[in-house]
C-alpha positions in Angstrom: 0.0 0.0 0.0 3.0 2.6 0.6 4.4 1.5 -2.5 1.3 2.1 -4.5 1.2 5.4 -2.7 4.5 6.8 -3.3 4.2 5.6 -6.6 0.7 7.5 -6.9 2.5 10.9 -5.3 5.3 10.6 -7.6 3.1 10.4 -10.7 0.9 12.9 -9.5 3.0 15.3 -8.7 4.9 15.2 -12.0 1.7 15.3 -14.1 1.2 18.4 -12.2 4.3 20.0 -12.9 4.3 18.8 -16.5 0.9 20.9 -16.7 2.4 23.9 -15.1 5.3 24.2 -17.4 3.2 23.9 -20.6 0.8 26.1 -19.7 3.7 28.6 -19.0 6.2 27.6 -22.1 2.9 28.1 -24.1 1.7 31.0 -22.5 4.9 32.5 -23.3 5.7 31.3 -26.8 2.2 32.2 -27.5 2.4 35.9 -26.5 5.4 35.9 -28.5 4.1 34.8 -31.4 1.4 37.3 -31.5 4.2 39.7 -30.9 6.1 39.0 -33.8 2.8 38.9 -36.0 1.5 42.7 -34.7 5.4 43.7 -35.3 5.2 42.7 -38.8 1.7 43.6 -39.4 2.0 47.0 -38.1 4.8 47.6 -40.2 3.3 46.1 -43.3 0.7 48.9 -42.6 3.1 50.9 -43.0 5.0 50.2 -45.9 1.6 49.8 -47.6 0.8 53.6 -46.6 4.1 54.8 -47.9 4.7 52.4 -51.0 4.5 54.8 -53.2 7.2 57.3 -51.2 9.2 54.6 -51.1 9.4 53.5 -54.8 9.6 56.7 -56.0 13.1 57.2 -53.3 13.9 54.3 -55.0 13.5 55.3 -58.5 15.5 58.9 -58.1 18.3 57.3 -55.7 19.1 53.8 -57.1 22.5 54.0 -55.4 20.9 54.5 -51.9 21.9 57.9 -51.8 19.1 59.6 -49.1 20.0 62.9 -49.2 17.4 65.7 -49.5 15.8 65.8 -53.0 14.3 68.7 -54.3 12.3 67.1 -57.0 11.5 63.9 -55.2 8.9 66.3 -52.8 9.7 64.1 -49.8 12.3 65.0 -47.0 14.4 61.8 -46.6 14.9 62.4 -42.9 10.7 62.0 -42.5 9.3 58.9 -40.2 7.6 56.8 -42.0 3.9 57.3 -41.0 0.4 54.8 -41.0 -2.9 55.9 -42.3 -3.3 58.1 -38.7 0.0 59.9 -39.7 2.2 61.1 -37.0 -0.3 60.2 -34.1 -0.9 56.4 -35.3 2.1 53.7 -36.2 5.1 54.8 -37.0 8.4 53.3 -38.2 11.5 55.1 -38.6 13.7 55.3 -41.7 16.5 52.9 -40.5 13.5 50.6 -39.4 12.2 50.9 -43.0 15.6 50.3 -44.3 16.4 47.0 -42.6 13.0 45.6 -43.7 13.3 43.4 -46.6 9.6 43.2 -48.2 8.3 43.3 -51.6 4.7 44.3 -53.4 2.9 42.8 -56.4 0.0 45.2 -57.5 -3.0 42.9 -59.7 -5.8 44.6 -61.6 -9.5 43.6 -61.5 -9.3 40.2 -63.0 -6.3 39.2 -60.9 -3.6 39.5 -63.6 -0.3 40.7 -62.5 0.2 44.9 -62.9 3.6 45.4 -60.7 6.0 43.6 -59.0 8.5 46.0 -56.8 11.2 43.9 -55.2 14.3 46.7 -55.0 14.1 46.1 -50.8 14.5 42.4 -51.6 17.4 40.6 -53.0 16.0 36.8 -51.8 13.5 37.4 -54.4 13.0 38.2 -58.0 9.5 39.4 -60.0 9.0 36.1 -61.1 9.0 34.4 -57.4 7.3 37.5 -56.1 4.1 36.6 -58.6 4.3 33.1 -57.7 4.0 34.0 -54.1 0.7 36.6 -54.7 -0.8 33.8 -56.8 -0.4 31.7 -53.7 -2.2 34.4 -51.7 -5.0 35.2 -54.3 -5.6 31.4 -54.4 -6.2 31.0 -50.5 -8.3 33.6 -50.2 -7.3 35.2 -47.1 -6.4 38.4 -46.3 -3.4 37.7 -44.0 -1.6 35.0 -43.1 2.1 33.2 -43.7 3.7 32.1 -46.9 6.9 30.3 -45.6 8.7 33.4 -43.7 6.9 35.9 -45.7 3.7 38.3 -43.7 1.8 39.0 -46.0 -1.5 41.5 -46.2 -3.5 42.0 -48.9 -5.5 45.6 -49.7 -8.6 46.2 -52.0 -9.0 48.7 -54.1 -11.1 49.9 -56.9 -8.7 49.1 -59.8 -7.3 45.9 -58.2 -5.4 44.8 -55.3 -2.0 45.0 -54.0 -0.6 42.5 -51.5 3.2 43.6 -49.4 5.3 40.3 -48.1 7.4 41.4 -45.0 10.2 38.9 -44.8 10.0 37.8 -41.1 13.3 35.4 -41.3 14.7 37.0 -38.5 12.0 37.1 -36.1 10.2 33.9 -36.7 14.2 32.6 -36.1 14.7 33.7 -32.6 11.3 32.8 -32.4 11.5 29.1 -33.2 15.1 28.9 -31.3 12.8 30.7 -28.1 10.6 27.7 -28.4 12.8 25.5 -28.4 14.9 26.3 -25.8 12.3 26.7 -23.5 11.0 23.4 -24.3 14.6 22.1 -24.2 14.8 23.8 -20.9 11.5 22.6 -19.5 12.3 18.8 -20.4 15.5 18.8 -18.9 13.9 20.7 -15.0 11.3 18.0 -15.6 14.0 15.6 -15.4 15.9 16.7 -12.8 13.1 17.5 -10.9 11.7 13.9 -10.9 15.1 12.8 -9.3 13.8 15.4 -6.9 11.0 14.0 -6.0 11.6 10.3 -6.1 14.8 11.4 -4.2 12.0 13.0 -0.9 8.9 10.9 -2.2 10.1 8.5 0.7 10.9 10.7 3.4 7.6 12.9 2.1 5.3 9.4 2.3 7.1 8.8 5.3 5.1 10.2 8.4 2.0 8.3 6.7 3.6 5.0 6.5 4.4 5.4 10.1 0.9 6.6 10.6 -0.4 3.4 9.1 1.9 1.5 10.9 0.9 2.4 14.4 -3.1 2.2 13.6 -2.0 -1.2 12.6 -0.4 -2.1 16.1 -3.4 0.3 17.9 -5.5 -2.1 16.3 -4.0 -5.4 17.3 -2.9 -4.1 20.6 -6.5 -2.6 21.5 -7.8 -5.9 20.2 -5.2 -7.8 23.1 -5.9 -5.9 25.4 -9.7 -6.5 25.3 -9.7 -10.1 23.8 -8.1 -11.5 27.3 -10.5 -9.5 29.9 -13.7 -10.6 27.2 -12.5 -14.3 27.6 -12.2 -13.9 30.9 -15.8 -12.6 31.5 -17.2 -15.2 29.0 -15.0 -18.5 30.6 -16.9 -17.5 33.9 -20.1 -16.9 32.7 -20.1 -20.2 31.6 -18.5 -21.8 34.7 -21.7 -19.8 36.3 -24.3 -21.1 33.3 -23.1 -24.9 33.8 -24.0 -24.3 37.5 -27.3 -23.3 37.3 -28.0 -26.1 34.7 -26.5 -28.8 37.0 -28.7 -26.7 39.9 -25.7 -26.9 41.8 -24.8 -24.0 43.3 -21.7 -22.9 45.3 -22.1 -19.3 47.1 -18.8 -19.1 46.9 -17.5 -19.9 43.6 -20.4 -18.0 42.3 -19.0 -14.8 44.0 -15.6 -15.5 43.0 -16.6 -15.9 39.4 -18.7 -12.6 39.7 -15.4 -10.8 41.3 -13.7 -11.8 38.5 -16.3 -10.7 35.8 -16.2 -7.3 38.3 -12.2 -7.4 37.9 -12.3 -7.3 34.3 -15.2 -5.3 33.8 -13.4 -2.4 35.6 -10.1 -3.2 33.4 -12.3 -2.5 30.2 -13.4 0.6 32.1 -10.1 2.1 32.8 -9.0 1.1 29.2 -12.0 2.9 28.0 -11.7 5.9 30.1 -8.1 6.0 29.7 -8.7 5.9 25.4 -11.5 9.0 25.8 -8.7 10.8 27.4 -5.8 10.3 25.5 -8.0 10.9 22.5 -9.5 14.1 24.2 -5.8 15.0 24.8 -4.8 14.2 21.2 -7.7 16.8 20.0 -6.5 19.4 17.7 -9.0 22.3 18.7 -8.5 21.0 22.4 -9.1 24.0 24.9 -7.8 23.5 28.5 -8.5 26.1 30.4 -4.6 27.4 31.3 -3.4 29.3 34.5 -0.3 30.2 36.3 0.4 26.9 37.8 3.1 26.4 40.7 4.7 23.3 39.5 7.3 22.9 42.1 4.4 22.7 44.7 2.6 19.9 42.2 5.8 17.9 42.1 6.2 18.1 45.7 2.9 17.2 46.6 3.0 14.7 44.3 6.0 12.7 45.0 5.0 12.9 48.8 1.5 11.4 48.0 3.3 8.2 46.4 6.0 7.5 49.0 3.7 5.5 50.9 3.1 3.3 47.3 7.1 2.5 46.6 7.5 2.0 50.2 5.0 -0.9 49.7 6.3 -2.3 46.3 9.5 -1.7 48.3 10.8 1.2 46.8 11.7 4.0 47.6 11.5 8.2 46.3 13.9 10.7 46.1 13.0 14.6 45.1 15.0 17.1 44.1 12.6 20.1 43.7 13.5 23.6 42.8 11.3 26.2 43.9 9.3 28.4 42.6 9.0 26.9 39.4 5.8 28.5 37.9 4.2 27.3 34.3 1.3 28.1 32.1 -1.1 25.1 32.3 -3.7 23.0 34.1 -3.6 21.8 37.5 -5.3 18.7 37.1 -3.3 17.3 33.9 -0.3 18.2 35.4 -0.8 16.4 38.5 -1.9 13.6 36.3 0.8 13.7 34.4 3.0 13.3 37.2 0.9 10.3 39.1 1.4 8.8 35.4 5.5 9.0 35.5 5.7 8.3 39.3 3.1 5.2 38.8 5.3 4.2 35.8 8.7 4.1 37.6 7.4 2.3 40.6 5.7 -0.5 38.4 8.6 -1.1 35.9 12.0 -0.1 38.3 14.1 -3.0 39.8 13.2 -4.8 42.5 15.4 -4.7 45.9 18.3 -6.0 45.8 20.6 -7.2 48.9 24.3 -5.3 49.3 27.1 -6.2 51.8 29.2 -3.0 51.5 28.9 -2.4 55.3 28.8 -4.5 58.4 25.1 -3.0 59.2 23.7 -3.1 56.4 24.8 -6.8 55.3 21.8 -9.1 54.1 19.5 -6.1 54.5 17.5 -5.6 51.6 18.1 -2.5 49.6 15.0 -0.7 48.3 15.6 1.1 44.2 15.5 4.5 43.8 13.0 6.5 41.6 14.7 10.0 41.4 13.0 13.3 40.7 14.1 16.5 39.5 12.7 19.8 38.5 14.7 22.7 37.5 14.8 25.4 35.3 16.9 25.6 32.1 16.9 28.7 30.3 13.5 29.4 29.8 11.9 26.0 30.4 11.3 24.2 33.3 12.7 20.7 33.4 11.0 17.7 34.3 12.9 14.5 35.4 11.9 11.1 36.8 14.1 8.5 36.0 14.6 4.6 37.3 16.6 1.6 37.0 15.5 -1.3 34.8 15.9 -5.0 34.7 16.1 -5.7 31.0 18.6 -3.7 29.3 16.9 -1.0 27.2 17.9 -0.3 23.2 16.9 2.9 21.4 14.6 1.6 19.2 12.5 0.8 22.4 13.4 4.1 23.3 11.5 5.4 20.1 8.2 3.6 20.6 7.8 4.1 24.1 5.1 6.7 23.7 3.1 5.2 21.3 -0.5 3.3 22.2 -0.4 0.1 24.0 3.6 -0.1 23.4 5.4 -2.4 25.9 8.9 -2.7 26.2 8.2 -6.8 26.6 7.5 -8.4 24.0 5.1 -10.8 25.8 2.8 -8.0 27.1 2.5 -8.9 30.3 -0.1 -7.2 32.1 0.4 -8.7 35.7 1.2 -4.5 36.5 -2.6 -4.0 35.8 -1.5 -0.9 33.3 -2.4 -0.9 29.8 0.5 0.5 28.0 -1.1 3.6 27.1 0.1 5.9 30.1 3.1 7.3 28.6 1.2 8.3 25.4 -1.2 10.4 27.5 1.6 11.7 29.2 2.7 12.7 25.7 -0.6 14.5 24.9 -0.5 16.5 28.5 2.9 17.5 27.8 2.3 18.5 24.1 -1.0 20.3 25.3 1.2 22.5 26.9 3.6 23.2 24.3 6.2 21.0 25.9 8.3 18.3 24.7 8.8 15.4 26.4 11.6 12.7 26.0 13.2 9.5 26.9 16.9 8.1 27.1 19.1 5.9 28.7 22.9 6.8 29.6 23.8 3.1 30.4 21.2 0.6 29.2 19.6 0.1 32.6 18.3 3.3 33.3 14.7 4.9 32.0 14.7 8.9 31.7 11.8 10.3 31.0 12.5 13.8 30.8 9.4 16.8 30.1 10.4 20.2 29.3 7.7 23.2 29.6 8.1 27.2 28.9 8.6 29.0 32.3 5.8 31.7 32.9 
């Protein structure tokens, strides 16, 4: 299924970008075009408003010679104007110069009057006609014969049609489109190495994400499969009673504590899941105050002296005062009964020393250390114990996920579920901390919380 979907994502998001760049190497290359077309129809107006100026130049300087010309009525200096004159389209005399174009005049019935190809040297009369017959066969009055613009204009003796040679422009036209084509192919390219380089870290947070519904799922359905078989093996040890109308007061009460016993495990499992999911909530709204933490973390280790003395255990607290946050009493004091519970259910048990003469063969109870203390600006929460099973990272990594066990074989003898870390994940995220764990030599569990100081 990952496969398939960063497969799907890479497809998808090359399509997309394949789209984008056409539209805009199109976009471009299109506006272009209709650049270079208005360029040469404007000045194919133009020329066709000054042909006869510019023949007759022609005619009296046949060596190119453009100096002022009494009997030619025209100043050679002049702009060459359109039909508005000097307020319309314009083109200068170099422009007019560098233009290579050529006319062929017909009369009525289409038969060839004039061809004037002086600005031309690509092109003699002959090919000039054949071109205009072209044009007079299509039908159209503008258009493209090879690189020639050409417009044709009615009149009442006939019709004249002026070629523009457009070479040039239609050139470094085509070599635009290309590149930018060329160009485009190539960022494709390299931008699908890109992609298929990330598309696995990008796909990566959902394949974890579908990875740990998968455990929720199989965990959740442990978790409730052995209470359920437990409630159903006594309701039939109760059911085989009645039918062989045999009935023990007692055994019937010990089955109906047990049914009890597990009915309150789904409870807590229940309860606990409506809070960690409440937790969890995106728009979740806890109603935040100035909290004294170093007073919570006091009263709190205090309160559970009396519980590792009895698992025989024992506290230690090293509380800095006046430690002040921004959050809610009551998660916080949850969140600590959930650390504290944690390290007095999964710490070693005593063990027996014989460093000194008093104290040989007298049973040594663990330590669960605590610690708050600010850093910066963040206060620092630390409760850390010793383990019996040597701890690895990658256990490290999971431990605050759903129903996550460091055990393989689950063993629920503690009575927890293996969900109280991740709510203590969601308290500590609610409010905007960061919580942690580490080991500094394989047999130690640190779980340390960080929260901004008020």
């Amino acid at each position: 299924m990952i496969k398939k979907l960063k497969i799907r994502f890479i497809v998808l998001a090359m399509v997309s970008l394949a789209v984008l760049l056409s539209v805009i190497v199109a976009g471009m290359n299109i506006v272009n075009y209709r650049k270079v077309v208005a360029d040469a129809d404007t000045k194919i107006m133009v020329l066709e408003q000054n042909s006869i100026r510019i023949m007759l130049e022609d005619m009296l300087n046949p060596f190119g010679n453009f100096d002022d010309d009494a009997d030619s009525g025209y100043d050679n200096d002049r702009d060459f104007f359109g039909h508005r004159g000097p307020g319309g389209h314009s083109m200068t005399r170099d422009e007019a110069e560098e233009s290579r174009f050529f006319m062929v005049t017909f009369d009525e019935s289409g038969n060839v009057l004039q061809t004037y190809t002086d600005r031309i040297s690509a092109v003699d009369a002959d090919e000039a006609a054949g071109y205009a017959e072209k044009v007079l066969a299509s039908g159209k009055g503008r258009g493209f014969v090879g690189d020639f613009r050409y417009a044709v204009t009615e009149s009442a003796s006939g019709s004249m049609i002026t070629f523009l040679d457009c070479g040039r422009t239609l050139g470094s036209f085509r070599a635009f489109l290309g590149a930018s084509i060329l160009m485009s192919l190539i960022g494709l390219i390299a931008i699908f190495f890109v992609i298929l380089y990330f598309a696995g870290r990008i796909v990566r947070p959902v394949a974890e994400s579908y990875e740990k519904q998968k455990r929720f799922i199989t965990d959740a359905g442990h978790e409730i499969k052995t209470p359920l078989a437990i409630i159903k093996a006594n309701i039939d040890l109760m059911d085989m009673e009645l039918d062989n109308k045999r009935i023990n007061k007692g055994e019937l009460r010990e089955n109906l504590g047990d049914i009890n016993d597990q009915v309150d495990r789904l409870t807590g499992l229940t309860n606990d899941l409506v809070y960690l999911s409440r937790m969890e909530e995106a728009d979740n709204s806890l109603v935040m105050t100035d909290v004294p933490l170093s007073d919570i973390v006091s009263e709190t280790v205090s309160s559970f002296e009396s519980l590792a003395w009895e698992n025989g255990k024992a506290i230690s607290g090293d509380v800095s005062e006046d430690v002040t946050v921004k959050g809610s009493t009551k998660e916080l004091e949850k969140l600590l009964s959930i650390l504290l519970e944690n390290a007095v259910k999964y710490s070693v048990s005593s063990r027996v020393t014989d460093c000194a003469e008093e104290e040989d063969g007298m049973p040594v109870p663990p330590e669960i250390n605590v610690a708050l203390r600010k850093e910066g600006k963040n206060a620092v929460l630390e409760v850390s114990n010793d383990t019996e099973n040597e701890l690895t990272n990658e256990q490290l990594s999971h431990v605050f996920e759903r129903f996550y066990r460091m055990d393989s074989s689950r063993n629920s003898q503690t009575g927890g579920h293996g969900i109280g870390l991740s709510m203590a994940n969601a308290i500590v995220n609610a409010h905007g901390g960061h919580i942690s764990a580490r080991t500094t030599n394989g047999h130690d569990f640190i779980v340390t919380a960080t929260f901004p100081l008020q």
